[in-house]
N, CA, C and O atoms as a DFTB+ gen file, in Angstrom:
684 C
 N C O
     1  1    -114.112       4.215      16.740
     2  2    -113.138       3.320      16.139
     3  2    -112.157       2.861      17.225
     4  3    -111.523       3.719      17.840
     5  1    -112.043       1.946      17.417
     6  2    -111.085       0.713      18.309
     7  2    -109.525       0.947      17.350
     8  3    -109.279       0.475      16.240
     9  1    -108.585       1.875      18.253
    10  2    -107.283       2.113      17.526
    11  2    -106.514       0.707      17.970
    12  3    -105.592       0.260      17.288
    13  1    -106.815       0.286      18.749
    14  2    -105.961      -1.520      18.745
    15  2    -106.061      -2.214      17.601
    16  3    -105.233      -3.047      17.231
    17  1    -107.275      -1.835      16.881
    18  2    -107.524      -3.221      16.152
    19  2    -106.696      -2.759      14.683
    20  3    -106.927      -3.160      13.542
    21  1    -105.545      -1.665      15.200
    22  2    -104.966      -1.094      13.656
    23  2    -103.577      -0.947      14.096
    24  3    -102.858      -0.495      13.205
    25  1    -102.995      -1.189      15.182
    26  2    -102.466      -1.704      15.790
    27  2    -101.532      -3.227      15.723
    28  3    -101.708      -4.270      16.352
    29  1    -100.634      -2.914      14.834
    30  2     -99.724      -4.857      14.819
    31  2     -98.635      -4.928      15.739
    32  3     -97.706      -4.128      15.847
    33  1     -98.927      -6.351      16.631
    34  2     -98.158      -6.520      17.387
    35  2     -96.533      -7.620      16.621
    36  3     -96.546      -8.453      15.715
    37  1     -95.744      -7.283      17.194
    38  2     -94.634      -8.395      16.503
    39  2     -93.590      -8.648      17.964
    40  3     -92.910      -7.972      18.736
    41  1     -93.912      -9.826      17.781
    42  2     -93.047     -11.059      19.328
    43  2     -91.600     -10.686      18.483
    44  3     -91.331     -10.466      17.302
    45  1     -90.873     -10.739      19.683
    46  2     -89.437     -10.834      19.236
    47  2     -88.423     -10.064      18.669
    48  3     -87.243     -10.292      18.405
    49  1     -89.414      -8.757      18.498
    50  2     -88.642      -7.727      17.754
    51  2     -88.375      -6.478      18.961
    52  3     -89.354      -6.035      19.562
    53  1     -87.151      -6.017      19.223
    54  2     -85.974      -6.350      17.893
    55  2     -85.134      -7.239      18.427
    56  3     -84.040      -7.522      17.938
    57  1     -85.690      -7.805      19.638
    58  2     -84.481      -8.735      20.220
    59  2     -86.028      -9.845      20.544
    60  3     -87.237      -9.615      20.537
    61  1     -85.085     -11.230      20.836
    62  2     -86.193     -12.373      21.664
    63  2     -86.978     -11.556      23.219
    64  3     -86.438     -10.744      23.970
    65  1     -88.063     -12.000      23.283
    66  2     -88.699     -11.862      24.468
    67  2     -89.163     -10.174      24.471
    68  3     -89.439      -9.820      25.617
    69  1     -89.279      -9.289      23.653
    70  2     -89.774      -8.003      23.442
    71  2     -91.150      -8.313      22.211
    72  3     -91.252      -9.062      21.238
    73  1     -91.876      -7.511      22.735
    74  2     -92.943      -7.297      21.754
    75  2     -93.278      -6.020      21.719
    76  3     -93.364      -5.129      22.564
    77  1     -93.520      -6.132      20.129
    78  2     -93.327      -4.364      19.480
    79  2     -94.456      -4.225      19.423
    80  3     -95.231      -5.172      19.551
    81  1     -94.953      -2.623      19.149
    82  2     -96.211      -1.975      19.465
    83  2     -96.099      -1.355      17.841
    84  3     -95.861      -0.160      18.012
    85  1     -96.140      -1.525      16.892
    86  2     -95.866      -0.924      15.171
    87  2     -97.357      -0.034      14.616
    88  3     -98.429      -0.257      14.055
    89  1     -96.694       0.909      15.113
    90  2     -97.937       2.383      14.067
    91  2     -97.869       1.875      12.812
    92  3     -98.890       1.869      12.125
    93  1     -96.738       1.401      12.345
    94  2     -96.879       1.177      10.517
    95  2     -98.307       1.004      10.062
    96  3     -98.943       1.818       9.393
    97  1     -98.852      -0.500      10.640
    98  2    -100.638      -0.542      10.620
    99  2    -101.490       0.734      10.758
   100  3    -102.271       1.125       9.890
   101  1    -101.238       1.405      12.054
   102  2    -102.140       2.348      12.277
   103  2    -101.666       3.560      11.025
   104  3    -102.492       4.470      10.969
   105  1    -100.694       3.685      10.206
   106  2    -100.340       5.084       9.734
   107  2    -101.174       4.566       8.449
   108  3    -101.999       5.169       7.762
   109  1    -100.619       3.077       8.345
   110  2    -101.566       2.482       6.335
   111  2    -102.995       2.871       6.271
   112  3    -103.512       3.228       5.213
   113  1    -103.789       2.789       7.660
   114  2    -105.127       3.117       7.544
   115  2    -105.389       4.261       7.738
   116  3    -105.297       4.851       8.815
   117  1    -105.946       4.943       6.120
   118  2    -106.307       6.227       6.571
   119  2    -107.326       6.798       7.526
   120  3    -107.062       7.757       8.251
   121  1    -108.689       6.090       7.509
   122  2    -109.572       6.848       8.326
   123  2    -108.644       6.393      10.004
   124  3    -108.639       7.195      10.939
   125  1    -108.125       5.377      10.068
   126  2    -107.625       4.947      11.242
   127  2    -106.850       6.318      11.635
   128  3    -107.222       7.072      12.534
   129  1    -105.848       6.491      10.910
   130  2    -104.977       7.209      11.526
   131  2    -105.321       8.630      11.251
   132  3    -104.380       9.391      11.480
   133  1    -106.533       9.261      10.776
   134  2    -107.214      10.599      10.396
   135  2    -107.825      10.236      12.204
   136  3    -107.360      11.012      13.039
   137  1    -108.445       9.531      12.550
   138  2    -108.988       9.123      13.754
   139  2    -107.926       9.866      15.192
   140  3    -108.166      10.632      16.126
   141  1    -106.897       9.237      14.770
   142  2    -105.655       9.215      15.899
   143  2    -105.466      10.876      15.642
   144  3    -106.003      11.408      16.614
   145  1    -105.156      11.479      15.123
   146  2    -104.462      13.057      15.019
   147  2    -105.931      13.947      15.338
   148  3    -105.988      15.095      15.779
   149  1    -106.863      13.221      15.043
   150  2    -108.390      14.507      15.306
   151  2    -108.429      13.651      16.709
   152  3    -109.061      14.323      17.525
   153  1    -107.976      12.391      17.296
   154  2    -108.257      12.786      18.983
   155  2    -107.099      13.338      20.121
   156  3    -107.254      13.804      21.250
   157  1    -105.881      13.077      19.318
   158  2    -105.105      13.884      20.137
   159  2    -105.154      15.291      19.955
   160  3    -104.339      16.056      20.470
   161  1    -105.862      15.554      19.412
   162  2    -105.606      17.495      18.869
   163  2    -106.923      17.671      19.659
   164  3    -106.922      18.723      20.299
   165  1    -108.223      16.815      19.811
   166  2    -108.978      17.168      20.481
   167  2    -108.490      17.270      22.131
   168  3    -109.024      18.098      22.869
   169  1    -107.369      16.295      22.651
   170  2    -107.446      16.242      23.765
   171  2    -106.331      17.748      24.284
   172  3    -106.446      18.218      25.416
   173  1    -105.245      18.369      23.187
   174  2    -104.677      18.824      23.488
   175  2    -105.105      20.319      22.941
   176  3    -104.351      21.266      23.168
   177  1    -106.230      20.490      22.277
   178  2    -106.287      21.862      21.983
   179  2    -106.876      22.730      23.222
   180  3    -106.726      23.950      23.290
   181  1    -107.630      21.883      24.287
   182  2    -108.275      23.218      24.995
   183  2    -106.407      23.533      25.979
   184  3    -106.176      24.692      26.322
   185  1    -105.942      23.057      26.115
   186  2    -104.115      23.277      26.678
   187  2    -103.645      24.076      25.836
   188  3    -102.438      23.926      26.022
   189  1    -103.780      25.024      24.821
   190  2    -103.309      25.717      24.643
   191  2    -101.918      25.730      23.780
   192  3    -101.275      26.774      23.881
   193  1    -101.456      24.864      23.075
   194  2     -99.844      24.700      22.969
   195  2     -99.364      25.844      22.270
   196  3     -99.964      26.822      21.826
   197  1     -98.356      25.576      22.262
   198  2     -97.664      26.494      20.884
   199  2     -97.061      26.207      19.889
   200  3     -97.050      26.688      18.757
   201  1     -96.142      24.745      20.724
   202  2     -95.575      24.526      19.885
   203  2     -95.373      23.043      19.997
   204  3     -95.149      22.924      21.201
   205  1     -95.308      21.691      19.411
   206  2     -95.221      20.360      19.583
   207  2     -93.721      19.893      19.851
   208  3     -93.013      20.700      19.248
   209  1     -93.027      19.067      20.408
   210  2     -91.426      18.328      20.551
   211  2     -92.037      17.138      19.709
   212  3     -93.250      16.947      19.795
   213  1     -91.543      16.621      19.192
   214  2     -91.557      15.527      18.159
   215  2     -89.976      14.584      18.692
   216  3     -88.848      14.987      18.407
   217  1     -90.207      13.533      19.349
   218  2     -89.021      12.412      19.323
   219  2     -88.784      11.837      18.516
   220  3     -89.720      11.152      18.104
   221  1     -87.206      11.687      17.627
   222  2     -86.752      11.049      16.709
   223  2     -87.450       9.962      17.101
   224  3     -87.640       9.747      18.298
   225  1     -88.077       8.864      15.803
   226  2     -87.880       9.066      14.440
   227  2     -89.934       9.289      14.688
   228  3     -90.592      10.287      14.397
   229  1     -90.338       8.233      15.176
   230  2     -91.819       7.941      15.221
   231  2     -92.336       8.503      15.719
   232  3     -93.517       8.169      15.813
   233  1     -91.984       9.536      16.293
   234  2     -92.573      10.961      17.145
   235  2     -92.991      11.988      16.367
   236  3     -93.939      12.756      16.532
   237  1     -92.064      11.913      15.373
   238  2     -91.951      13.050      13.881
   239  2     -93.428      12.649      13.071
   240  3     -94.021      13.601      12.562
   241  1     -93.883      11.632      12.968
   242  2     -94.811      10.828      11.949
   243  2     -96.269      11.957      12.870
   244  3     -96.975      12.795      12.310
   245  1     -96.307      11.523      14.486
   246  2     -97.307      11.975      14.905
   247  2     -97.366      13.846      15.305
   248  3     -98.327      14.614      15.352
   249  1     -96.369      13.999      15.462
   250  2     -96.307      15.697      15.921
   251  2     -96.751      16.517      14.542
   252  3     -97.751      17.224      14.425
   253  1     -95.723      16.230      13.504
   254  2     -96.177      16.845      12.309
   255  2     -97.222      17.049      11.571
   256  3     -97.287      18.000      10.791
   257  1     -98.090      16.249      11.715
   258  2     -99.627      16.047      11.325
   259  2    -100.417      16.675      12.186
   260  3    -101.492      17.161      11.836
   261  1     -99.837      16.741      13.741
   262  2    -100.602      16.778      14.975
   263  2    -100.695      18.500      14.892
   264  3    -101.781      19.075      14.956
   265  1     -99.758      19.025      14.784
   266  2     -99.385      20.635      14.665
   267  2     -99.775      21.182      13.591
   268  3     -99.968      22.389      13.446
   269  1     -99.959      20.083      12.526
   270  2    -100.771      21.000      11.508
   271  2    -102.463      21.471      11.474
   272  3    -103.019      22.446      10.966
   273  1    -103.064      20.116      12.383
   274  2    -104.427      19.588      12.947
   275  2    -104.368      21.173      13.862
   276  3    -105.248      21.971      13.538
   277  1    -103.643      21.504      14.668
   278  2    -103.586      22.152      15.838
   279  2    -103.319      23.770      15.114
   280  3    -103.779      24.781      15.645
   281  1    -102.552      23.802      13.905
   282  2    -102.326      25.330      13.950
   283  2    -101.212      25.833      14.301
   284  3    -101.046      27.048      14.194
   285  1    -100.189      24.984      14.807
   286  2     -99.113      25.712      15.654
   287  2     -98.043      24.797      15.091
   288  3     -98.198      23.841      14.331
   289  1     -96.480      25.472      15.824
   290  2     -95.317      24.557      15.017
   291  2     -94.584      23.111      15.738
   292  3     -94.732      22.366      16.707
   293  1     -93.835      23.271      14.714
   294  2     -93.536      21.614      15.239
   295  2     -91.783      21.584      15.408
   296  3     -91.059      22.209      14.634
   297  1     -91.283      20.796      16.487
   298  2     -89.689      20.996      16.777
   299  2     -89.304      19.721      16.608
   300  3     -90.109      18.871      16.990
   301  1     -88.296      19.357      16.141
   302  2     -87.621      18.302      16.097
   303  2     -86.728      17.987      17.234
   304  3     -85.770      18.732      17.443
   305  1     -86.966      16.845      18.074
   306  2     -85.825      16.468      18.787
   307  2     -85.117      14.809      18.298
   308  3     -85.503      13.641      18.286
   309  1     -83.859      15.590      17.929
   310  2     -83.249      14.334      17.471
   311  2     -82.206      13.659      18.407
   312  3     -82.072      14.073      19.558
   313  1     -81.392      12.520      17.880
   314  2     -79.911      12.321      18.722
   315  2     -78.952      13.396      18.307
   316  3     -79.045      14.304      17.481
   317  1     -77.892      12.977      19.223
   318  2     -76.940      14.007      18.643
   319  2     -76.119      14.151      17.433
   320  3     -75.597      13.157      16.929
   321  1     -75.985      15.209      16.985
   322  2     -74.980      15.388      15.831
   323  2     -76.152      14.842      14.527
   324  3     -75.738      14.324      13.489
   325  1     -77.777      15.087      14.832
   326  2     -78.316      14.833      13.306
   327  2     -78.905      16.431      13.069
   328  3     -79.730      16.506      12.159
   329  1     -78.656      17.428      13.617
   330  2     -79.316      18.688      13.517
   331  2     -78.106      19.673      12.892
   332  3     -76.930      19.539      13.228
   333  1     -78.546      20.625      11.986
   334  2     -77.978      21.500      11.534
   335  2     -77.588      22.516      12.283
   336  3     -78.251      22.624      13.314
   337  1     -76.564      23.477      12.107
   338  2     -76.402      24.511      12.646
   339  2     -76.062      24.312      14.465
   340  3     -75.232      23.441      14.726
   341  1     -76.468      24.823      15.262
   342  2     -76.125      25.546      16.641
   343  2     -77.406      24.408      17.168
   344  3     -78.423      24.109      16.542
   345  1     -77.034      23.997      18.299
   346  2     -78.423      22.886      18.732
   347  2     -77.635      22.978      20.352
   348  3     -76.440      23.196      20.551
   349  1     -78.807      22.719      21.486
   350  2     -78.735      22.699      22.976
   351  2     -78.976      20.863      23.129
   352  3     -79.840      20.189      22.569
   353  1     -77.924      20.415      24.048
   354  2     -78.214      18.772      24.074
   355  2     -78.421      18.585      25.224
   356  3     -77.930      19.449      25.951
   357  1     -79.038      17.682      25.790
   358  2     -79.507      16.841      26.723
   359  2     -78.740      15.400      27.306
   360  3     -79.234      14.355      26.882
   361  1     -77.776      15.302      28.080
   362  2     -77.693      13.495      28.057
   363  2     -78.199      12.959      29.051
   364  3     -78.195      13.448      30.181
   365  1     -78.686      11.901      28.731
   366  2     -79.171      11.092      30.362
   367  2     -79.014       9.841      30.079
   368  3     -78.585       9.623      28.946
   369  1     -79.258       8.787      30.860
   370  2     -78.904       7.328      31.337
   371  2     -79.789       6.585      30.835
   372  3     -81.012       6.703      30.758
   373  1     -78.794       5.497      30.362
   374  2     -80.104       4.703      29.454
   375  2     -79.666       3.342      30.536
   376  3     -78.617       3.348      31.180
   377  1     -80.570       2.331      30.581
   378  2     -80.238       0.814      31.072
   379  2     -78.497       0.705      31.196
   380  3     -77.811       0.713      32.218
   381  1     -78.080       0.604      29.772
   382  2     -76.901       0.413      29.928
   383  2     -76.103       1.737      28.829
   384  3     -76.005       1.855      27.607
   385  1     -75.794       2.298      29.621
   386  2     -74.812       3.787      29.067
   387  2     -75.718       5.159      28.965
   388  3     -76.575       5.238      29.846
   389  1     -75.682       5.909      28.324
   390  2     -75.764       7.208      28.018
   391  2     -76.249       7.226      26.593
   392  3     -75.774       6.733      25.569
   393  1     -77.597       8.111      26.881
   394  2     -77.614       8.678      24.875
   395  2     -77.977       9.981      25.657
   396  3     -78.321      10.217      26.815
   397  1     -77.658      11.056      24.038
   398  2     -78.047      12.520      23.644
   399  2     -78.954      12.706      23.249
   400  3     -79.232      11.902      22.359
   401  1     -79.955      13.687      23.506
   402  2     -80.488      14.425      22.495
   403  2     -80.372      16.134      22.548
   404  3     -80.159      16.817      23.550
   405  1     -80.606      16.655      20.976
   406  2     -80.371      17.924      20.522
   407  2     -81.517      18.620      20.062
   408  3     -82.011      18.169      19.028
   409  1     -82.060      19.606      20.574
   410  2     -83.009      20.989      19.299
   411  2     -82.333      22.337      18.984
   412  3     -81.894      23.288      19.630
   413  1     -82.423      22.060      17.992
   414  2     -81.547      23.528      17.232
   415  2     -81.925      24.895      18.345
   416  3     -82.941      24.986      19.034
   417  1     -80.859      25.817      18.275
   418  2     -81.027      26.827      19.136
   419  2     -81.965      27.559      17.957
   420  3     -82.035      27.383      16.741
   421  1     -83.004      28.921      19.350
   422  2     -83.779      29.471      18.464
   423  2     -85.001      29.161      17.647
   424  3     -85.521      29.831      16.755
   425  1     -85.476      27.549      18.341
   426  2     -86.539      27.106      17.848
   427  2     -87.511      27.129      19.382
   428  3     -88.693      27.138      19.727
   429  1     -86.934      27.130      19.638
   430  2     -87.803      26.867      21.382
   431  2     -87.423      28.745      22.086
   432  3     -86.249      29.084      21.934
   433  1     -88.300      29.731      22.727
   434  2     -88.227      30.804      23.258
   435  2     -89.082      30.371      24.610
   436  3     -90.043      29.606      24.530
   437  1     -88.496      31.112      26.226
   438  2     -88.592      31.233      27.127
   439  2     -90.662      31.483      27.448
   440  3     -91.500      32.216      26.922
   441  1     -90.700      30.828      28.138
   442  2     -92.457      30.712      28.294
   443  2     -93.189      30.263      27.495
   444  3     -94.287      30.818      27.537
   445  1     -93.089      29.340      26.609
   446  2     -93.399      28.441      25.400
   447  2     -94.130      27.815      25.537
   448  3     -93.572      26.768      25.865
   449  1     -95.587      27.597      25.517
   450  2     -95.946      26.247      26.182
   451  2     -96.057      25.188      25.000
   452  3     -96.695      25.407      23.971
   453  1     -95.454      24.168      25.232
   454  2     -95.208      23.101      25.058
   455  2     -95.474      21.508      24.938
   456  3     -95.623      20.855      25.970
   457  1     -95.501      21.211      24.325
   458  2     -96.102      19.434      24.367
   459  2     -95.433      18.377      23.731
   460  3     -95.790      18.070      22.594
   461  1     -94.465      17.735      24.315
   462  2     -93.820      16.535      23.887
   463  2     -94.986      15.258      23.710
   464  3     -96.040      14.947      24.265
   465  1     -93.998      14.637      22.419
   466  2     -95.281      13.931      21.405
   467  2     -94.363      12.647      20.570
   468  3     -93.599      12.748      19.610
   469  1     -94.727      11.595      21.255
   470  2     -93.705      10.295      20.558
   471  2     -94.815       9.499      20.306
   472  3     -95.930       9.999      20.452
   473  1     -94.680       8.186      19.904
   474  2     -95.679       7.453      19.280
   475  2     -96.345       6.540      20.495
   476  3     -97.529       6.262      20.682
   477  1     -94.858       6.077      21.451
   478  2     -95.214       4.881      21.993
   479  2     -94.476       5.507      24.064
   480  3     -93.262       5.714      24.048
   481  1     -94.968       5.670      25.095
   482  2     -94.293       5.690      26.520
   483  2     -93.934       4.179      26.876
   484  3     -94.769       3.279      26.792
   485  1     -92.639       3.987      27.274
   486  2     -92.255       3.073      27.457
   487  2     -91.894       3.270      29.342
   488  3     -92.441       3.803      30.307
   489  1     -91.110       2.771      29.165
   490  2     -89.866       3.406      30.468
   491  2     -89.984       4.743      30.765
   492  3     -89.628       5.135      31.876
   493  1     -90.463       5.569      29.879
   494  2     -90.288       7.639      30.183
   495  2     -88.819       7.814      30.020
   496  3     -88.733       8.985      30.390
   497  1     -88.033       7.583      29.827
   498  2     -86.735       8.072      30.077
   499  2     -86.138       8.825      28.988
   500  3     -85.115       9.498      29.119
   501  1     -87.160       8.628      27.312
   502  2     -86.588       9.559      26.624
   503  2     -87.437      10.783      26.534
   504  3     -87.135      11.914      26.153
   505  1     -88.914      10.152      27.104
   506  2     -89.502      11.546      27.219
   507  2     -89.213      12.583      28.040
   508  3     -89.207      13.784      27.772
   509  1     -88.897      11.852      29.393
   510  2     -88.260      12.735      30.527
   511  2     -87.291      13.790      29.971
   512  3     -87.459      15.008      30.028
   513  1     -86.197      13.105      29.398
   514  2     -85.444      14.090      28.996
   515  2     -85.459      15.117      28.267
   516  3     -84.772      16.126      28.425
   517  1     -86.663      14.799      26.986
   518  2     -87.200      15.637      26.253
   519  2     -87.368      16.519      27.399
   520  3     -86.426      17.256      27.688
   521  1     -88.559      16.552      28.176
   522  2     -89.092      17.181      29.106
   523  2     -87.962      18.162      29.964
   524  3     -88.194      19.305      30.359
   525  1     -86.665      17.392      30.144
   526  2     -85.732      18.590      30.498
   527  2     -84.943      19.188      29.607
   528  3     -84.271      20.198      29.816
   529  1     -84.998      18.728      28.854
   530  2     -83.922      19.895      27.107
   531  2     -84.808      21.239      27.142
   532  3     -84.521      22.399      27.440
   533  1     -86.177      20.529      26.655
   534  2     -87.179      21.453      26.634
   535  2     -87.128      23.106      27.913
   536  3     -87.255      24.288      27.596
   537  1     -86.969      22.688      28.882
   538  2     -86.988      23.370      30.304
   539  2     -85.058      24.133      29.748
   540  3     -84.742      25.311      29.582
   541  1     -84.443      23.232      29.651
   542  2     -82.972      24.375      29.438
   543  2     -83.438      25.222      28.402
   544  3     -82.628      26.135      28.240
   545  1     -84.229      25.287      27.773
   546  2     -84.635      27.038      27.193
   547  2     -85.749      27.110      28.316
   548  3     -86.577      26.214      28.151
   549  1     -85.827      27.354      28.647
   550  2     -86.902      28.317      30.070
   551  2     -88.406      28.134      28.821
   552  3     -88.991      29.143      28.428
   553  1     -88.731      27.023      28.458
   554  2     -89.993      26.457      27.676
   555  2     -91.145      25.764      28.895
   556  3     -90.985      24.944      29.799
   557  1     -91.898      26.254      28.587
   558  2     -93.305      25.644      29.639
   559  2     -93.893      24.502      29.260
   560  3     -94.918      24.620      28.589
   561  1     -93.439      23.236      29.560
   562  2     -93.642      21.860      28.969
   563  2     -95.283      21.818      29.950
   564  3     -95.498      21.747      31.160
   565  1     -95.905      21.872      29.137
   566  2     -97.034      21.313      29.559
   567  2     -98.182      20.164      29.647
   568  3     -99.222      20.129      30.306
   569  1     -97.539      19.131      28.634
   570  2     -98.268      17.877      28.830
   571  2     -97.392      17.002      27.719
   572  3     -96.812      17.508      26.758
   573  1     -97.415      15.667      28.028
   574  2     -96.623      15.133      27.102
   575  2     -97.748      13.806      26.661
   576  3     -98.258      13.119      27.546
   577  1     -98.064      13.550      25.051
   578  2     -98.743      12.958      24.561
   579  2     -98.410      11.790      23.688
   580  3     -97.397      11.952      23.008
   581  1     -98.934      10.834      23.575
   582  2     -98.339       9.255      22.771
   583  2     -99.728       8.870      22.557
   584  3    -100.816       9.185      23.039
   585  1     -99.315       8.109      21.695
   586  2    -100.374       7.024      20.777
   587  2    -100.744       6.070      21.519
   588  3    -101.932       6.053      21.839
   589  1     -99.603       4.706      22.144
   590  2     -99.874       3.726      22.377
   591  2     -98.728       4.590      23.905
   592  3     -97.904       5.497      23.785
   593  1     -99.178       3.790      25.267
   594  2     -98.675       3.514      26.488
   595  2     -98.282       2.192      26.915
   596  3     -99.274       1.464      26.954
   597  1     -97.192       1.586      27.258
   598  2     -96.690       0.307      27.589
   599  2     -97.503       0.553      29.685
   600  3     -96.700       0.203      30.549
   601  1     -98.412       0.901      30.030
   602  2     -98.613       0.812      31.243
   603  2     -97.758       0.159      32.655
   604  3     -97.360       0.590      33.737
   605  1     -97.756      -1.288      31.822
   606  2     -96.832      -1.711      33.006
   607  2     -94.843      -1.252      32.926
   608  3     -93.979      -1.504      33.766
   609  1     -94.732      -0.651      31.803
   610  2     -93.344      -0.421      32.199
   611  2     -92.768       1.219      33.034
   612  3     -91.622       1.662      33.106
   613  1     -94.121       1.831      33.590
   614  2     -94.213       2.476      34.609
   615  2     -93.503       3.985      33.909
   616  3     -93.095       4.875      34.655
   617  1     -93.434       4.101      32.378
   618  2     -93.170       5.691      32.095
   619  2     -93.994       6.927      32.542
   620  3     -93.551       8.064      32.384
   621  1     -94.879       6.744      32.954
   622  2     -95.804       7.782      33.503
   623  2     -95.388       8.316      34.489
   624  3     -95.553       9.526      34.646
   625  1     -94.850       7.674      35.254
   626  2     -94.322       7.965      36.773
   627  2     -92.846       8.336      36.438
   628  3     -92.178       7.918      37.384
   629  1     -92.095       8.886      35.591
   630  2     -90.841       9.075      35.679
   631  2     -91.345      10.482      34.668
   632  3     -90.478      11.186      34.150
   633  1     -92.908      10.788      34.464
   634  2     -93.033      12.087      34.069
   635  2     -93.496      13.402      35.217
   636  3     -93.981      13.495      36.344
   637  1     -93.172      13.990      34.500
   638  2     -93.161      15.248      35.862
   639  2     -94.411      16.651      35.517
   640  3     -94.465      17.744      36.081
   641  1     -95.448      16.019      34.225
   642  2     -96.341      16.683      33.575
   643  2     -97.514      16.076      33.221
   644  3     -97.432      14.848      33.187
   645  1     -98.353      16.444      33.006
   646  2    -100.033      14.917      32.518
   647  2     -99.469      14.796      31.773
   648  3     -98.602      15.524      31.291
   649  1     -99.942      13.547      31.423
   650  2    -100.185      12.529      29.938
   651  2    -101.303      11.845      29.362
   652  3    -102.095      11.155      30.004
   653  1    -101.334      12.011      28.403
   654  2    -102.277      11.617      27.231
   655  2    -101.819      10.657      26.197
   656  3    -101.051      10.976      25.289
   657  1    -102.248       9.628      26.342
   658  2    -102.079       8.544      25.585
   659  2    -103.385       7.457      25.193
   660  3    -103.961       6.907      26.132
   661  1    -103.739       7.230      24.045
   662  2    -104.906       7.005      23.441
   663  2    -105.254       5.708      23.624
   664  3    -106.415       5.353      23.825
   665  1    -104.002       4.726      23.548
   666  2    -104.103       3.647      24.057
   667  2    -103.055       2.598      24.967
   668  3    -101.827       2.574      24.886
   669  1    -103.604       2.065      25.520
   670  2    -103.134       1.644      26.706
   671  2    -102.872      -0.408      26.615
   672  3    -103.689      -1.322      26.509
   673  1    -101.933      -0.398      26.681
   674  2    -101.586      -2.126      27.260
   675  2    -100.917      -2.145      28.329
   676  3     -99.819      -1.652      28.591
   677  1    -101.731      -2.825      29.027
   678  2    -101.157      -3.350      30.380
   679  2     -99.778      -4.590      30.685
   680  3     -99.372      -4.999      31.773
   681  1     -99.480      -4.817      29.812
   682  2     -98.417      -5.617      29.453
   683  2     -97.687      -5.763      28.374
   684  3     -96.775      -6.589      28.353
């Protein structure tokens, strides 16, 4: 099965001159998206995980399904101030300013191995960070996985772990 062809593109969103990459298509089709979670679980089960990072919001759609496929648990990484209780944050540099992210303390333990899991690699810069929140609990990030890859906007290279991503646009 050709996961592009389930795949809707939309010009202009959310600003002029951006074009969006929308799972919505790929999540409506079931065998489509039964497709997508039995090949990332194929690519990530002989790795061993333990436990999945899920990036607010569209990260959550694929980790949760993905960890259940897999057997193992699933962590939420959100922005700041959407997590209950006691949470470890992250900030780093966006284009223009600073965002947070938070995982509750006590969900992540020291030698963990690990797999950050969003829908779409853009830039890397929120996975990256995932990738270092993850590491401030002494967690063994071991591969970070997506649905769709923006290729030319060069997130791969601002990762510091393999990646697995199912499909690929070069522009």
């Amino acid at each position: 099965m050709n996961l592009k062809d389930h795949i809707r593109t939309l010009p202009d969103f959310p600003k002029p001159g951006i074009l969006f990459y929308d799972i919505g298509t790929l999540l409506a089709h079931g065998p489509a998206w039964k497709t997508t979670v039995e090949r990332l679980a194929a690519d990530l089960s002989p790795e061993k995980p333990e436990v999945l990072l899920g990036i607010e919001s569209r990260g959550f759609l694929v980790a949760a399904p993905l960890a259940a496929a897999l057997g193992i648990g699933f962590v939420m990484v959100r922005k700041k101030g959407k997590l209950p209780g006691a949470t470890v944050s992250h900030s780093y540099a966006l284009e223009y300013g600073t965002d947070t992210l938070e995982i509750q303390e006590g969900f992540l333990r020291p030698g963990q191995r690990v797999v950050v899991v969003d829908d779409l690699l853009a830039t890397g810069g929120t996975a990256a960070a995932t990738v270092a929140l993850a590491r401030r609990f002494q967690a063994e990030v071991i591969r970070a996985a997506f649905v769709i890859e923006l290729a030319s906007l060069g997130g791969r290279a601002r990762l510091d772990v393999p990646v697995t991503s199912l499909v690929t646009y070069e522009s």
